[in-house]
Backbone atoms as SQL, in Angstrom:
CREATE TABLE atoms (id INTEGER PRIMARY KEY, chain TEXT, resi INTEGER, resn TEXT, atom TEXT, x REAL, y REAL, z REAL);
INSERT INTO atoms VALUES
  (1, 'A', 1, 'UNK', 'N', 59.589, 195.208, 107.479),
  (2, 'A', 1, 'UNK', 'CA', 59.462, 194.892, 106.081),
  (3, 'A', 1, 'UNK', 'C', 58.209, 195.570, 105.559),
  (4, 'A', 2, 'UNK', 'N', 58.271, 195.847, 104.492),
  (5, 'A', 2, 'UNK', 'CA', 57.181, 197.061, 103.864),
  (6, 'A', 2, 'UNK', 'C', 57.059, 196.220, 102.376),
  (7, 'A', 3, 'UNK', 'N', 55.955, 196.144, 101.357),
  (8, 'A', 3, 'UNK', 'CA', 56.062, 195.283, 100.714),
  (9, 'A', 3, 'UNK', 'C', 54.636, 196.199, 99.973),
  (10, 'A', 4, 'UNK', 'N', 54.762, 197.361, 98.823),
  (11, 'A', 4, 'UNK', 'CA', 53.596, 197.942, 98.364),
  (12, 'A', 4, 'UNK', 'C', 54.195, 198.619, 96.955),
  (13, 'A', 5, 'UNK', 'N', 52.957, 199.350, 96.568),
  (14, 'A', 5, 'UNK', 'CA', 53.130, 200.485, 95.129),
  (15, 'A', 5, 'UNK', 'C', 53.960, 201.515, 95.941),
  (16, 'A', 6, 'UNK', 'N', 55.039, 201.822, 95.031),
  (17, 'A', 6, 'UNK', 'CA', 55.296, 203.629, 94.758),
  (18, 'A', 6, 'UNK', 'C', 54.924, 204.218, 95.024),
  (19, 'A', 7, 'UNK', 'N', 54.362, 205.160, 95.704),
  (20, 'A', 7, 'UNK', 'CA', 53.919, 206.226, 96.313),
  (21, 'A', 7, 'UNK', 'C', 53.761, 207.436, 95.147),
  (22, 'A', 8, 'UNK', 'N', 55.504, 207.293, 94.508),
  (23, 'A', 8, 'UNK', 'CA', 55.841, 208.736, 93.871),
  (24, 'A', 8, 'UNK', 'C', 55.233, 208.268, 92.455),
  (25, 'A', 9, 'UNK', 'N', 55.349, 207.094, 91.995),
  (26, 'A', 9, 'UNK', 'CA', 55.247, 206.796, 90.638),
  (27, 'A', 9, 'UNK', 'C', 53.242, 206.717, 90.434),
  (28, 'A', 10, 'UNK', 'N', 52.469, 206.382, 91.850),
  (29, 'A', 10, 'UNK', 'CA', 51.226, 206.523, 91.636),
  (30, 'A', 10, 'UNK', 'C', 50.846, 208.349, 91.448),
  (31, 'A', 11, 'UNK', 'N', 51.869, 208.695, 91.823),
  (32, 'A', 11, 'UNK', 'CA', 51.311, 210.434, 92.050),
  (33, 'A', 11, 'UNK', 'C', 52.070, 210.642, 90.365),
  (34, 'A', 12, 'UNK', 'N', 52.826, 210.674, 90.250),
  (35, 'A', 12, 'UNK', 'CA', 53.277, 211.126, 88.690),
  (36, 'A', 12, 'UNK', 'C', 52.369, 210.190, 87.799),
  (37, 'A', 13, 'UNK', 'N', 51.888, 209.416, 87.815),
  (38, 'A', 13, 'UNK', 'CA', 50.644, 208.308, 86.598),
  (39, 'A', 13, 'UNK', 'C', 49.542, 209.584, 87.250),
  (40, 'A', 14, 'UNK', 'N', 49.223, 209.786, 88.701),
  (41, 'A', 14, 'UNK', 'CA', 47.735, 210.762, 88.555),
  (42, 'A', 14, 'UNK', 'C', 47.953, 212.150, 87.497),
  (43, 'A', 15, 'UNK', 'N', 48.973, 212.681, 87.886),
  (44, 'A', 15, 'UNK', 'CA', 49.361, 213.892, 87.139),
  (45, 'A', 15, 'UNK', 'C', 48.870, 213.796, 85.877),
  (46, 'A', 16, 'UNK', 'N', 49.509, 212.915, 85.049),
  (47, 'A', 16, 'UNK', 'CA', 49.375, 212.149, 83.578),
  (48, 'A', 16, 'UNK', 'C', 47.994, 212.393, 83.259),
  (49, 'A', 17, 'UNK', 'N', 47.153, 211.647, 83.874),
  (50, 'A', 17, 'UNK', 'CA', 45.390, 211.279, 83.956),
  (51, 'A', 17, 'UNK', 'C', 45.388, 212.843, 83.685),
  (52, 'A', 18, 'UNK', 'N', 45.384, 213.682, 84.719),
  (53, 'A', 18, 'UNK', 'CA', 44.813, 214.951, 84.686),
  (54, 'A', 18, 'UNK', 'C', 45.098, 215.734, 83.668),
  (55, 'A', 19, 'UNK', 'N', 46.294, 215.727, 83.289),
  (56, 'A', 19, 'UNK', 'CA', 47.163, 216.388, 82.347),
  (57, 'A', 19, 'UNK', 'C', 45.984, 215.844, 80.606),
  (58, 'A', 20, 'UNK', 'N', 45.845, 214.279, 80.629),
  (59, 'A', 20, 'UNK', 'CA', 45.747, 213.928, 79.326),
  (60, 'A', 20, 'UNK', 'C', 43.982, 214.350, 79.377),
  (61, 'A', 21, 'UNK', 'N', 43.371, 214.179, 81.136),
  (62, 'A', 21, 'UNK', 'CA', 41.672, 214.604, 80.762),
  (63, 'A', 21, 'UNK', 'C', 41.575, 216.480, 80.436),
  (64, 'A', 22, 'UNK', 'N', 42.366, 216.869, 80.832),
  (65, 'A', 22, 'UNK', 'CA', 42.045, 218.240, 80.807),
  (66, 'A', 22, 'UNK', 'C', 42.664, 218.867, 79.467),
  (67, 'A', 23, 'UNK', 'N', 43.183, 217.900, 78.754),
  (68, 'A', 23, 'UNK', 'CA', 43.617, 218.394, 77.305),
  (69, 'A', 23, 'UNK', 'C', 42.591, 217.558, 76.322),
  (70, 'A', 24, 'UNK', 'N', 41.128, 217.284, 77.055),
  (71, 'A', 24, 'UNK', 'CA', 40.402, 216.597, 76.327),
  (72, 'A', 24, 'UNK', 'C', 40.072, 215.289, 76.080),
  (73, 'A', 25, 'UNK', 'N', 41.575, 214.443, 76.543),
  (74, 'A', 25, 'UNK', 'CA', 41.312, 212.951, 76.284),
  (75, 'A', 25, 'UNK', 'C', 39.685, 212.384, 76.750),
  (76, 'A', 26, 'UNK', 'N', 39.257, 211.364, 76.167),
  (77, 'A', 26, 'UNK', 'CA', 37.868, 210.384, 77.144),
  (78, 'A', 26, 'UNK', 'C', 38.467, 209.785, 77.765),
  (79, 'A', 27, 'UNK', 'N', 38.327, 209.923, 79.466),
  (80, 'A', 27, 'UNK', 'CA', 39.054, 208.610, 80.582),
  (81, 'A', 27, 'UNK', 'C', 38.711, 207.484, 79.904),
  (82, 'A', 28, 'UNK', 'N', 37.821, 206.949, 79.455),
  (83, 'A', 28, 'UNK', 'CA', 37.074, 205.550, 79.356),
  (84, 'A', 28, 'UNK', 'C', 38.463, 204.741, 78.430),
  (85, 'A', 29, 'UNK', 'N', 39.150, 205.780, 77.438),
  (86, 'A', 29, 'UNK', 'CA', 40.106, 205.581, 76.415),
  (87, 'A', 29, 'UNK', 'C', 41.831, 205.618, 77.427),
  (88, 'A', 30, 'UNK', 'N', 41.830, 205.933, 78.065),
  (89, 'A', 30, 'UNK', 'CA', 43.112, 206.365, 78.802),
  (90, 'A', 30, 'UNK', 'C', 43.807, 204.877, 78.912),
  (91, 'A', 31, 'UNK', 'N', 44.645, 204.407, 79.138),
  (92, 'A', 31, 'UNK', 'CA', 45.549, 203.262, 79.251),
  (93, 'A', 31, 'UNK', 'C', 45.348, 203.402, 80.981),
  (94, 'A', 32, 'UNK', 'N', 45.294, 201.982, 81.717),
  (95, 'A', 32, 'UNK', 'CA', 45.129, 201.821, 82.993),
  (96, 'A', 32, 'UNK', 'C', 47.113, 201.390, 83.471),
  (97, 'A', 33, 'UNK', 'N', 47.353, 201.489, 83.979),
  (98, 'A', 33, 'UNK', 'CA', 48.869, 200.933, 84.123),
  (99, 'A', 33, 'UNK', 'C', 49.161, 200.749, 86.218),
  (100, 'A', 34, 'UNK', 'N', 49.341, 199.868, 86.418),
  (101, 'A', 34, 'UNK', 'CA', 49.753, 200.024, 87.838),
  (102, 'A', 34, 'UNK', 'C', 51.113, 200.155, 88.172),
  (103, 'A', 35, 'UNK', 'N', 50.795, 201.123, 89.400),
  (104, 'A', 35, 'UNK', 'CA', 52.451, 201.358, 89.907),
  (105, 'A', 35, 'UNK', 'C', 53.307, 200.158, 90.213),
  (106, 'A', 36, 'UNK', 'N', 54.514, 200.551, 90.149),
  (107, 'A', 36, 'UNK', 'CA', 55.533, 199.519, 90.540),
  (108, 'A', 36, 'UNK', 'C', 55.421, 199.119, 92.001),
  (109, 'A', 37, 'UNK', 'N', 55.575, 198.122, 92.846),
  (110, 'A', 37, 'UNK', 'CA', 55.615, 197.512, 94.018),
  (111, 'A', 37, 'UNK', 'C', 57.122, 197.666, 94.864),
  (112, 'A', 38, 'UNK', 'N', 57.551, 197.928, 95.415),
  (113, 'A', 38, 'UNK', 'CA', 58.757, 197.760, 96.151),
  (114, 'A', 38, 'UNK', 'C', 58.976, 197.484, 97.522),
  (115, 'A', 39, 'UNK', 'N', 60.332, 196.277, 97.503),
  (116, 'A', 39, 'UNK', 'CA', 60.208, 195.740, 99.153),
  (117, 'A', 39, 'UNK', 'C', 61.420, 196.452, 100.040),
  (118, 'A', 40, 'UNK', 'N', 60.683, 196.735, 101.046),
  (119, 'A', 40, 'UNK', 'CA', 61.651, 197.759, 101.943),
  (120, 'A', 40, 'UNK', 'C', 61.847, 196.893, 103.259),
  (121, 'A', 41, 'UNK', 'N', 62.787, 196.922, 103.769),
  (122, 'A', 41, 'UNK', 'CA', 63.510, 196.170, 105.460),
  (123, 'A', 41, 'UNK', 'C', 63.814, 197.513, 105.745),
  (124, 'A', 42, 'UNK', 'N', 63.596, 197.332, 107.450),
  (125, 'A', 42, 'UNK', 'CA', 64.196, 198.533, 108.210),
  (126, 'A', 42, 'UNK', 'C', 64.884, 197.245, 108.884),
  (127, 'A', 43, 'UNK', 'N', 66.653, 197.395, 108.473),
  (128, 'A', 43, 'UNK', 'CA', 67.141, 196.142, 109.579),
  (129, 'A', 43, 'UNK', 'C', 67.082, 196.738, 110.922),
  (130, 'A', 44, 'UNK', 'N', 67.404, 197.948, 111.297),
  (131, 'A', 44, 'UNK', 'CA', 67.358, 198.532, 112.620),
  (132, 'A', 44, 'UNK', 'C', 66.554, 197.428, 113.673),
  (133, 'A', 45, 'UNK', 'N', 65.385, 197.813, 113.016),
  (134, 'A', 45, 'UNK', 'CA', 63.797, 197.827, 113.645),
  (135, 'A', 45, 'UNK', 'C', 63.840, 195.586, 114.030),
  (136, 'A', 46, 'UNK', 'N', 64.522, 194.870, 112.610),
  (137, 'A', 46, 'UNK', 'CA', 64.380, 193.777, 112.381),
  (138, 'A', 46, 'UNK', 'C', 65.521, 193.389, 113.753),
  (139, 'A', 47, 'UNK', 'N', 66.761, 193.895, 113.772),
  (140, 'A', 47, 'UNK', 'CA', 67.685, 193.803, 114.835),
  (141, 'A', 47, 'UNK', 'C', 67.145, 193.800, 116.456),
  (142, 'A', 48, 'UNK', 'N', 66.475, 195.198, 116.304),
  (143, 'A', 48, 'UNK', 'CA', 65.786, 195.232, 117.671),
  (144, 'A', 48, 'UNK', 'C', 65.142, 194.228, 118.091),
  (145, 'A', 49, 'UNK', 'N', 64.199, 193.727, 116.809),
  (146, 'A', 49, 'UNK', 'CA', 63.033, 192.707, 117.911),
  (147, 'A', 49, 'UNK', 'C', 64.192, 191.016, 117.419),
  (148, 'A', 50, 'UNK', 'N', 65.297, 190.719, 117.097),
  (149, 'A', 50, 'UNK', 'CA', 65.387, 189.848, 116.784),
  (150, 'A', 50, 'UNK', 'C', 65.241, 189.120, 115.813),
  (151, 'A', 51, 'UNK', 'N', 64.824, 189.662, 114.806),
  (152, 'A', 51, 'UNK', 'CA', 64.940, 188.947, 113.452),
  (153, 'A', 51, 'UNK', 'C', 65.621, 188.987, 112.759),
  (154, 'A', 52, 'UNK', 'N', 66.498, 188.098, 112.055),
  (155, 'A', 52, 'UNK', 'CA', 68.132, 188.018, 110.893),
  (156, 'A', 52, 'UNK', 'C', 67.138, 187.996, 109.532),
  (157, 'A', 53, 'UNK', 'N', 67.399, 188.870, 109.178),
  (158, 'A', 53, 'UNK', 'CA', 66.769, 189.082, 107.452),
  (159, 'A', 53, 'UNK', 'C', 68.046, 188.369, 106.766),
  (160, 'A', 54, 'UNK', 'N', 67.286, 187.038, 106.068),
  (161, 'A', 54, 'UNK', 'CA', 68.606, 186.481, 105.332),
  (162, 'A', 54, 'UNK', 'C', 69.132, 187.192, 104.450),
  (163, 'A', 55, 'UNK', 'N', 70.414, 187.528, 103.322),
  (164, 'A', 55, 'UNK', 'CA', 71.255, 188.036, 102.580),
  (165, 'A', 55, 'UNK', 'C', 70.399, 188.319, 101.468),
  (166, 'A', 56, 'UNK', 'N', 70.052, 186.998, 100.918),
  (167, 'A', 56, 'UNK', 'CA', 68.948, 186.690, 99.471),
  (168, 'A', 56, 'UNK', 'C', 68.162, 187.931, 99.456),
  (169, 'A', 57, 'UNK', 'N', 67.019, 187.890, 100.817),
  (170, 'A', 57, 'UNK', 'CA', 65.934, 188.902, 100.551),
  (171, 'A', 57, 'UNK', 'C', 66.551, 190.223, 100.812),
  (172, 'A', 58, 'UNK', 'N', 67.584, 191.075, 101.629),
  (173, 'A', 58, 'UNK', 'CA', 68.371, 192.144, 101.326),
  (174, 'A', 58, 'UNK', 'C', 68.821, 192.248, 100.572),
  (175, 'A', 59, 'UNK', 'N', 69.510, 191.355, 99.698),
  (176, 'A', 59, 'UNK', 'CA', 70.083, 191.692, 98.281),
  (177, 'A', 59, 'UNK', 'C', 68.856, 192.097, 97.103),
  (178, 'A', 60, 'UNK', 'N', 67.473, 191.704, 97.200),
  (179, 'A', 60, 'UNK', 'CA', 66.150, 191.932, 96.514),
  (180, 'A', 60, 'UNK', 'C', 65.566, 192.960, 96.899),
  (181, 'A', 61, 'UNK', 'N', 65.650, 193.569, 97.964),
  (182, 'A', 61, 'UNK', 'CA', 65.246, 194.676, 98.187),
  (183, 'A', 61, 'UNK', 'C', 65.315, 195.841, 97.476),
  (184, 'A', 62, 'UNK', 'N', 64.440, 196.632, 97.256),
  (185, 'A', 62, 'UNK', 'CA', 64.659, 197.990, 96.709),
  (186, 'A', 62, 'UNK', 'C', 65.703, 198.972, 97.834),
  (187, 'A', 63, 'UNK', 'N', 65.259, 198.966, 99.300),
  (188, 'A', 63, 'UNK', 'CA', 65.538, 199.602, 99.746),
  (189, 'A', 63, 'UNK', 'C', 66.116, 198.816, 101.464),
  (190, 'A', 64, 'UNK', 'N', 66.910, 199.041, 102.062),
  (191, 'A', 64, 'UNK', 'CA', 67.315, 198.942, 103.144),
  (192, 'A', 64, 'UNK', 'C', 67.419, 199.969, 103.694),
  (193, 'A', 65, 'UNK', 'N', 66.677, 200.266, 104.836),
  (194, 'A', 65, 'UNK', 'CA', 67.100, 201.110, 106.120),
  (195, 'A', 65, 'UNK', 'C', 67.641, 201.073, 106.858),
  (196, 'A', 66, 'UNK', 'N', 68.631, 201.900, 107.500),
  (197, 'A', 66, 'UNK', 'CA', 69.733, 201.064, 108.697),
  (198, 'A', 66, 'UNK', 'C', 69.338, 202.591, 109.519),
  (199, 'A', 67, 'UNK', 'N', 67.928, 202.737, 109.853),
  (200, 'A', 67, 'UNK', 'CA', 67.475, 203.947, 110.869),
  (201, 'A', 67, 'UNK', 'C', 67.132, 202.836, 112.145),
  (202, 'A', 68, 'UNK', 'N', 67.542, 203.556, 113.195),
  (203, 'A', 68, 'UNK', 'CA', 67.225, 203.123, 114.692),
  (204, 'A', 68, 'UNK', 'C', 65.694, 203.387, 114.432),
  (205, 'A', 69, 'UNK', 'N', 65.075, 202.853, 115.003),
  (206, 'A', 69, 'UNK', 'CA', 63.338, 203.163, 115.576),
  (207, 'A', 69, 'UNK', 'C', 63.212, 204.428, 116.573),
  (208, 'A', 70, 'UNK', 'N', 64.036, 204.479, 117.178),
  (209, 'A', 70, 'UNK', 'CA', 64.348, 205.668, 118.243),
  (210, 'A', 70, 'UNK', 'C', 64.709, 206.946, 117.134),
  (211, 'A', 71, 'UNK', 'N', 65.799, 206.920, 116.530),
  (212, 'A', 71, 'UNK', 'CA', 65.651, 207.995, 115.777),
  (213, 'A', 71, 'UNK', 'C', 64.695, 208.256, 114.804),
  (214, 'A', 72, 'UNK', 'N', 64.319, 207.167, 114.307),
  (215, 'A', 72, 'UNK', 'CA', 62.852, 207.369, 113.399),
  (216, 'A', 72, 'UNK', 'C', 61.774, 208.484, 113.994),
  (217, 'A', 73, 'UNK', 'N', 61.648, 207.950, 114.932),
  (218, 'A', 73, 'UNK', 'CA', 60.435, 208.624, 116.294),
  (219, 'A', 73, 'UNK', 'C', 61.286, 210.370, 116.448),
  (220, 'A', 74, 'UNK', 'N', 62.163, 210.520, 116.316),
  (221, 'A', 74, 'UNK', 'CA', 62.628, 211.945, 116.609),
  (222, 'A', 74, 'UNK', 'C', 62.992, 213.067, 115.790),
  (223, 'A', 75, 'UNK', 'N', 62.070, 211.706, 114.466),
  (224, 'A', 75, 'UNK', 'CA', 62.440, 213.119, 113.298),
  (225, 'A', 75, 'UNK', 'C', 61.366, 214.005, 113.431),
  (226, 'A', 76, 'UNK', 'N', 61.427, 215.310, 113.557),
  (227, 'A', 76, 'UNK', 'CA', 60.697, 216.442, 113.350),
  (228, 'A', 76, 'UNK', 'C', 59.530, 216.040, 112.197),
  (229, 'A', 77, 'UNK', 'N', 58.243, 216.400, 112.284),
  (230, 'A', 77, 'UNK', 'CA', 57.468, 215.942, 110.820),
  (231, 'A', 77, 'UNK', 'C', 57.611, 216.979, 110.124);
């Protein structure tokens, strides 16, 4: 279970910043906004060690993984 900000949506808000300081804006004036949060299950991983992720919190999820841990480990980086 993974439970954080966006990754992609904090990198597209930095872009923004840069985009609006380098066309002059004052940071001090800029709007602050935080990324969105999203909850991720790897059931694979939850299967392996024994844990039943009830329906409720998979159905709330942003994202489900159904990757083995073994194949996780063998992806090329």
């Amino acid at each position: 279970m993974a439970y954080g900000p966006n990754r992609f949506a904090q990198y597209r808000r930095a872009v923004y910043f840069v985009e609006q300081i380098l066309g002059g804006a004052n940071p001090a004036e800029l709007a602050i906004q935080h990324a969105p949060v999203e909850l991720t299950f790897n059931e694979a991983t939850a299967t392996a060690l024994g844990i039943t992720i009830p329906a409720g919190l998979l159905a709330q999820a942003d994202a489900v993984l159904h990757t083995t841990p073994q194949a996780a480990a063998n992806v090329p980086a």
